[in-house]
TORPAVO-647391 format. One record per residue: z, x, y of N, C-alpha, C in turn. Coordinates in steps of 0.1 Angstrom, whole numbers, plus 2048, in hexadecimal, padded with zeros to 3 digits. Example, Ala and Ser with C-alpha at 12.3 -4.5 7.8 and 13.67 -1.06 7.14 Angstrom:
<pts>
84E8847C784E87B7D384E8847DF;8478807EA8478897F584F881800;
</pts>
This chain:
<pts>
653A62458652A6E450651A7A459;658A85452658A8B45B650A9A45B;648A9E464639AAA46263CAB246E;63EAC0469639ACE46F627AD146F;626AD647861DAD847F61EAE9481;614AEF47B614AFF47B609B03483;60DB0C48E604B0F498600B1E49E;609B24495610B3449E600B3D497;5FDB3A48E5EEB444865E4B3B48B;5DAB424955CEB404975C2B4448C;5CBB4A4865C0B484785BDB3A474;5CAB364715CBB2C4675C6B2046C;5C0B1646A5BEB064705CCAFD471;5D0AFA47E5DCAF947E5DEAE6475;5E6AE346D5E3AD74645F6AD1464;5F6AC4466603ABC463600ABF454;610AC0452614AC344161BABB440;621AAE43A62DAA343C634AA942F;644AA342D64EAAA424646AA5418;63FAA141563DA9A40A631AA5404;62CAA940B620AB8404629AC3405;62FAC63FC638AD13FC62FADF3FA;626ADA3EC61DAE53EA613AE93F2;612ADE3FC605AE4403610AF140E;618AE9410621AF341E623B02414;628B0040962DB0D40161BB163FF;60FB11401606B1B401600B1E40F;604B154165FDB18429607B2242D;614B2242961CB2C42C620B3B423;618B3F417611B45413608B4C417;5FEB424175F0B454205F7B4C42F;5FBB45436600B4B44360BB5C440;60EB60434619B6B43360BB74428;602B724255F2B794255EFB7C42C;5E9B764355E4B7C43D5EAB84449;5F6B8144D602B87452603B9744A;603B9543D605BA24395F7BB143A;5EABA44365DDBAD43A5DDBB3446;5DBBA74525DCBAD45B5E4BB4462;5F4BB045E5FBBBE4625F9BCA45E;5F3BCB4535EEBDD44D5E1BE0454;5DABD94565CCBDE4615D2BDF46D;5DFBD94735DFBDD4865EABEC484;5EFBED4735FDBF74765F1C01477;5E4C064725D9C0E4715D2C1047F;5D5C054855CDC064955D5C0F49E;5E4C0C4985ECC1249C5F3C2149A;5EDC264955EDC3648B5DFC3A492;5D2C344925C9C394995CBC3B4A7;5D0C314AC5D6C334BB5DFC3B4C4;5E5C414B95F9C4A4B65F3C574B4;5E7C5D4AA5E4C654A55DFC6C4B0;5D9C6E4B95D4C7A4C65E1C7C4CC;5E5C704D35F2C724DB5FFC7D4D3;600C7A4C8607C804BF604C914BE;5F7C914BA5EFCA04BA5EECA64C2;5F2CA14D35EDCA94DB600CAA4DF;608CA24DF618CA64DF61ACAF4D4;61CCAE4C661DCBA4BE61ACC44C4;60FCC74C4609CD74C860FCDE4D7;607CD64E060BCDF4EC615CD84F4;620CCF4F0629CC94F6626CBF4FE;619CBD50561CCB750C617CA750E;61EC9C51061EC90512613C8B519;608C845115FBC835175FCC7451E;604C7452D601C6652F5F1C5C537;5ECC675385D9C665365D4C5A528;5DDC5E51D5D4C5D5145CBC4E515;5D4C435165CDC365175C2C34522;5BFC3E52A5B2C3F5325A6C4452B;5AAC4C52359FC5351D59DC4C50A;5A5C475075A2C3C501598C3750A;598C2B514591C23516584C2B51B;58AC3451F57BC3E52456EC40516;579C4350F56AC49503567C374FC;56BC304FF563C224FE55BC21508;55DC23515554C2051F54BC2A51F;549C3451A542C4051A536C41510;53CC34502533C324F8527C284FB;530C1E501528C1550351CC16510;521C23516515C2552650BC2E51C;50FC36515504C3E50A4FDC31504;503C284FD4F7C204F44F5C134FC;4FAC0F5044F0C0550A4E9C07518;4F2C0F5214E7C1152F4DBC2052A;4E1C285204DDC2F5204CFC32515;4D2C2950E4C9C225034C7C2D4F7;4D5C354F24D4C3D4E64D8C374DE;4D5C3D4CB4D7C384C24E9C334C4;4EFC2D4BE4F9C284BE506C354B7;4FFC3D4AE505C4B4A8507C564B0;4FBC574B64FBC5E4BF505C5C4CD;501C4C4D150CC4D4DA51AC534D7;521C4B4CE52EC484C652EC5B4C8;527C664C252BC714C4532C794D2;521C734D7523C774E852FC744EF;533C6A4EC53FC634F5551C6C4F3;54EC704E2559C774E0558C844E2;552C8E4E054BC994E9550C9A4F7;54AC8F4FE54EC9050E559C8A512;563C8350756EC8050C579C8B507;574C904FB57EC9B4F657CCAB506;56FCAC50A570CB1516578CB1520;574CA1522583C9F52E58FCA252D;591C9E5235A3CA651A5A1CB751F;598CBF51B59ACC951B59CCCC531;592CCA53558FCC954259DCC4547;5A2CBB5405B2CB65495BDCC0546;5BBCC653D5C5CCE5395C3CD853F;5B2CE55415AECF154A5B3CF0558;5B3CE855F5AECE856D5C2CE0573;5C5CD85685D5CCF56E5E1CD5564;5DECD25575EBCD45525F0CE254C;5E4CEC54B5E5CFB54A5EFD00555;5F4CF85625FACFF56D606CF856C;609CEA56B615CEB56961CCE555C;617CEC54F61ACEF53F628CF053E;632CE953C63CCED539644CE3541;644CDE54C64BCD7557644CC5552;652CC654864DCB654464BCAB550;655CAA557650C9D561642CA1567;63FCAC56F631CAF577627CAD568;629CAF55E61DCAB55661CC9D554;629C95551626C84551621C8055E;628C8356A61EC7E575615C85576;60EC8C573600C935735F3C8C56C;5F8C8A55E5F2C825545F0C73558;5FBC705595FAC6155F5F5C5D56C;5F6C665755EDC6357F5DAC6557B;5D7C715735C8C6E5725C6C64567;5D0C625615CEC555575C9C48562;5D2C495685D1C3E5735C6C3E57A;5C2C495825B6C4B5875A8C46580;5A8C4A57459EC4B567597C34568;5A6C2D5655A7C2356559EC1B577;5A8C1D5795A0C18589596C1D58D;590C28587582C2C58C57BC1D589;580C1F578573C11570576C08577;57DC0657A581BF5582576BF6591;577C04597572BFE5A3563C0159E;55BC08598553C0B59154EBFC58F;556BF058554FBE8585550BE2574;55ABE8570557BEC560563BE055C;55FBD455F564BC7558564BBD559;566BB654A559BAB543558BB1535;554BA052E555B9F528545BA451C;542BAB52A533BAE523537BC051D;53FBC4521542BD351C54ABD050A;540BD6508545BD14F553BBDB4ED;544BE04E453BBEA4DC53ABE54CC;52BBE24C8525BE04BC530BE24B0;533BD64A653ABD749C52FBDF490;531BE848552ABF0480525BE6477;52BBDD46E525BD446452FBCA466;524BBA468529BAE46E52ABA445F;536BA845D53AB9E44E545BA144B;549B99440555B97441558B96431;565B9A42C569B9A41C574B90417;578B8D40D586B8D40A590B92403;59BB944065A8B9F3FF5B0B913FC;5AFB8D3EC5B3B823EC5B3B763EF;5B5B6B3FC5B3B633FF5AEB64410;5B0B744115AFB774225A5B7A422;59FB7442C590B79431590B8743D;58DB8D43C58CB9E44257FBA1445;57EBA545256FBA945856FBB7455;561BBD451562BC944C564BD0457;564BD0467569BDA46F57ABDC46E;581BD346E58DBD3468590BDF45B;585BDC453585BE5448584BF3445;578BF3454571C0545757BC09460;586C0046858DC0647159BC0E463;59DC0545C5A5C0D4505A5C1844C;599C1C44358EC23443590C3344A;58AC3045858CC37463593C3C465;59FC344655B0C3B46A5B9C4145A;5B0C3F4525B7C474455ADC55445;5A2C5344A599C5E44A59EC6B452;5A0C6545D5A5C6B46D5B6C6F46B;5BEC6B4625CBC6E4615CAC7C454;5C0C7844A5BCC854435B8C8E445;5AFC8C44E5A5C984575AFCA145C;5BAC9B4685C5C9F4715CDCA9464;5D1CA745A5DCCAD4535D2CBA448;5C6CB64485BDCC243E5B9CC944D;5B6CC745A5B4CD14645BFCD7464;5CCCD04665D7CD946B5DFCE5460;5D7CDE4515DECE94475D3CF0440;5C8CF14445BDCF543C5B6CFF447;5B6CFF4575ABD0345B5B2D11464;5ADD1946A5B5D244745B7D1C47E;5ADD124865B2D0F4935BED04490;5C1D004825CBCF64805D4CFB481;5D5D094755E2D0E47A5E3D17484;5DED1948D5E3D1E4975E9D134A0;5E0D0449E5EBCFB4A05F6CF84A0;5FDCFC492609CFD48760ED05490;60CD10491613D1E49A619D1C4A2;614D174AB617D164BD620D044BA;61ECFF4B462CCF14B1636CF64A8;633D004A5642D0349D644D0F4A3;640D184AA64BD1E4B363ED2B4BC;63BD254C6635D2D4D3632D384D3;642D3F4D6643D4D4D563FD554CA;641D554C063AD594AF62ED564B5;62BD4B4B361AD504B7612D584C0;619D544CA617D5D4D3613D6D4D1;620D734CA620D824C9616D814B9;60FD764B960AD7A4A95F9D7A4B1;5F7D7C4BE5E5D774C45E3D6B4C4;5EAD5E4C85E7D514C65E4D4C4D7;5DBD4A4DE5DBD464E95E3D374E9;5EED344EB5F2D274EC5EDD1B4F8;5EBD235065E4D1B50C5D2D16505;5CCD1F4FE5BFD1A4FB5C6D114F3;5CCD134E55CED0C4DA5D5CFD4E1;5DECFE4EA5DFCF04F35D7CEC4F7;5D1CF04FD5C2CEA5075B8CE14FD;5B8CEA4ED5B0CE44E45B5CD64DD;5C6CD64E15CFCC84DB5CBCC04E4;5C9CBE4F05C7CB74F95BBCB44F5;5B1CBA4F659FCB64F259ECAE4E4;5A6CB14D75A6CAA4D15AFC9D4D1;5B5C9D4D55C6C954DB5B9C894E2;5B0C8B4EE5A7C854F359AC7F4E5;594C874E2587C854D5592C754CB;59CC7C4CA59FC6F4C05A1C674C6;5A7C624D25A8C5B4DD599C4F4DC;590C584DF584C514E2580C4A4CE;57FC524CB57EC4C4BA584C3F4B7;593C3F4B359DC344B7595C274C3;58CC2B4CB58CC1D4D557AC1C4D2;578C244CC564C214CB566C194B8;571C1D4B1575C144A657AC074A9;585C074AF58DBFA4AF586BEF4BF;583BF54C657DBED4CE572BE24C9;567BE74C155DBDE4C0569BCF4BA;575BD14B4579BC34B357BBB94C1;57BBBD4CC57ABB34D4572BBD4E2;572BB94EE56FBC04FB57BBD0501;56EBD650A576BE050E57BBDB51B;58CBDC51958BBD8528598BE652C;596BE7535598BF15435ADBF253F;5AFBE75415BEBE05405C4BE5537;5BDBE952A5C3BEA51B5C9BF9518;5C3C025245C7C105245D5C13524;5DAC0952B5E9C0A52C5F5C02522;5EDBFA51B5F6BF550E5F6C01503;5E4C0C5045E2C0F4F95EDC1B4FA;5F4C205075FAC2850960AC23506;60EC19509616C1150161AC184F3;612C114ED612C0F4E3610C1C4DB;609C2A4E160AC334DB616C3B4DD;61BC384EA629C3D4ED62FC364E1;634C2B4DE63EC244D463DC294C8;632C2D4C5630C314B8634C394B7;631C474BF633C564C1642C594C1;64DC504C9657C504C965DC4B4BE;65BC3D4BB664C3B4AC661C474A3;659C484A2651C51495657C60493;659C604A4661C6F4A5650C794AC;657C7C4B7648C874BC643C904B7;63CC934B7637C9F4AC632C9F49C;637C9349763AC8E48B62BC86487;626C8A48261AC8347A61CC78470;627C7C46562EC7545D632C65462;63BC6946D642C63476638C5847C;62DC5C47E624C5348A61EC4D47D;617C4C473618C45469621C39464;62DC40461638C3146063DC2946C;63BC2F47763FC29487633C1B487;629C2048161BC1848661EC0B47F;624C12472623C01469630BF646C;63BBFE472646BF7476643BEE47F;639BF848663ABEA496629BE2494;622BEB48B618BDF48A618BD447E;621BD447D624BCA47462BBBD47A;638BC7482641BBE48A634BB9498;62DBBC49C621BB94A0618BAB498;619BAC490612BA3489616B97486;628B99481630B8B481633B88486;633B8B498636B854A662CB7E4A7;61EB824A6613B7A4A7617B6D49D;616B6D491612B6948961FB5B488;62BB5D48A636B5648A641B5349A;63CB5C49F644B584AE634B564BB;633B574C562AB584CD620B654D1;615B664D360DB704D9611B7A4E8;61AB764EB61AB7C4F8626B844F8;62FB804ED63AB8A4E6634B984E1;629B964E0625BA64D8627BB34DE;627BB74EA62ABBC4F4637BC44F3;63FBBA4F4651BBC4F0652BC44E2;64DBC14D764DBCA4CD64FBD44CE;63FBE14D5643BF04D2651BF44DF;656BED4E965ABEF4F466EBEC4EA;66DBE24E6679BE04DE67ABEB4D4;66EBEF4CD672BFB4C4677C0D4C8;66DC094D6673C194DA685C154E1;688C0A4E8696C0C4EB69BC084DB;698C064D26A3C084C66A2C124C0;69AC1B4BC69BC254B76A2C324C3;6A0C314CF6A3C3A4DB6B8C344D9;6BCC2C4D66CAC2B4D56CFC2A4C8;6C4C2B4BB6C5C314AF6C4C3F4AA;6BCC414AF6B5C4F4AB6AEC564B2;6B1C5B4BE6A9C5D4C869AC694C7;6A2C734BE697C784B968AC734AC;687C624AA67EC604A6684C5D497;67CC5A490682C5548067CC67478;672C6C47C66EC7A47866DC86485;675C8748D675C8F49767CC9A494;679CA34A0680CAF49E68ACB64A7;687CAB4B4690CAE4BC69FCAE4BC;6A9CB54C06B8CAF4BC6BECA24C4;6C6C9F4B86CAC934BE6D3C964CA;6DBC914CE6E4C904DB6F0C9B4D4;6F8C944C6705C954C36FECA64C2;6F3CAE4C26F1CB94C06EECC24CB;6EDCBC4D86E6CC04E26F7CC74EA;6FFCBD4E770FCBD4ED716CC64E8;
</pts>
């Protein structure tokens, strides 16, 4: 007789099915395209949280934060030196941490990228080198293990149907619908939003209108950084901080930012669910160590499709000629 053996979902209890249980295969494979579907909508979210600074701080002042995945991991490590070496409330930390990471943003932009603004390559190796720097401090510093982990807010778990769902899963949802709201009522509701607006839709106008564009940059950057740390003090507590991850999360915010189209808020929203989904059914049906290949395959397809992004604004080639 002859039995499949399903192994690829670590959810699932892996169980011989023989041809003869048709129905049990037609609900474990069900069950496996559930949970496939849940949890692809909670990582496409991780992934909009993740997209969302990088995104805000290219809109505005142009420039390509390749830092960011440092300071992700920084405002996790920053939370967790606040509430456990430092023994503050856990709120309090969680503020502190974004505070002083949205600083650094601002501090990297005063002192490095204020001088050479405009000269895209010197700003990617600029960024990317104190990205870099940021990362190997904590390594030699000492900052890994499995003991660096930040508190899940409420330890339980629900179900959506037949999926069972841990409510940080839920608050990371939550969060990144809160945080994608927030981002679009600051940028059309507030003065410093739209002075935001100003200086991404056209410099010069602002400029002769009193708009300092370097401050109003310097402040994309600080916030570009604040959400950065938010994004990794949320999604972290699902597993450890580790040092390594700064550079997938940069990955991965690049993929988004580009499918999505730079500048594009819209854009970084539908990018997120494309590839965190195709994220999810690599896991879920092919191997774990494929996941990787996903955002990296998406940016060379859309870059020989559409190079300016599925919502971008840049011209395409046939326009540039």
């Amino acid at each position: 007789m002859h039995c499949t053996r399903f192994e690829n979902n670590p959810s699932i209890r892996p169980a011989l099915l023989c041809d003869s249980d048709k129905a049990g295969r037609f609900f474990l494979v069900l069950s496996m395209l559930a949970n496939t579907l849940v949890y692809g909508f909670v990582n496409s979210v991780i992934l909009v949280l993740v997209a969302l600074g990088f995104n805000l701080t290219f809109g505005i002042s142009g420039v390509a934060n390749f830092a960011y995945g440092a300071l992700y991991i920084l405002g996790a490590l920053l939370c967790w030196i606040f509430f456990n070496s430092a023994g503050m409330p856990y709120l309090l930390a969680v503020m502190l941490a974004v505070v002083a990471t949205a600083f650094a943003g601002a501090l990297m932009y005063r002192f490095v990228l204020l001088r050479i603004r405009g000269m895209v390559l010197s700003e990617v190796i600029a960024t990317f080198g104190i990205g870099l720097a940021i990362l190997e401090l904590f390594k030699y510093l000492g900052f890994i293990g499995f003991e660096y982990s930040l508190p899940v807010l409420i330890d339980t778990s629900i179900e959506i149907g037949q999926v069972v769902v841990d409510m940080q899963r839920i608050f990371i949802v939550i969060i990144g619908i809160a945080m994608a709201g927030f981002l679009w009522f600051f940028t059309h509701h507030t003065r410093t939003g739209l002075r935001f607006r100003g200086i991404a839709q056209d410099e010069r106008t602002a400029l002769s209108l009193g708009i300092n564009s370097d401050r109003v940059a310097m402040l994309s950057v600080s916030f570009g950084a604040a959400y950065a740390a938010i994004a990794a003090i949320v999604i972290l507590p699902l597993g450890t901080i580790n040092v390594e991850q700064g550079y997938s999360v940069l990955i991965n915010a690049l993929a988004v930012c580009i499918v999505g189209g730079l500048g594009s808020t819209g854009g970084v929203v539908l990018a997120s669910f494309f590839i965190g989904y195709g994220q999810t059914f690599t896991v879920t049906y092919l191997e774990s160590h494929w996941v990787m290949l996903v955002p990296l395959i998406a940016i060379l397809t859309i870059l020989i499709l559409k190079p300016s992004g599925l919502y971008g604004e840049q011209k395409e080639l046939e326009e540039r000629i």
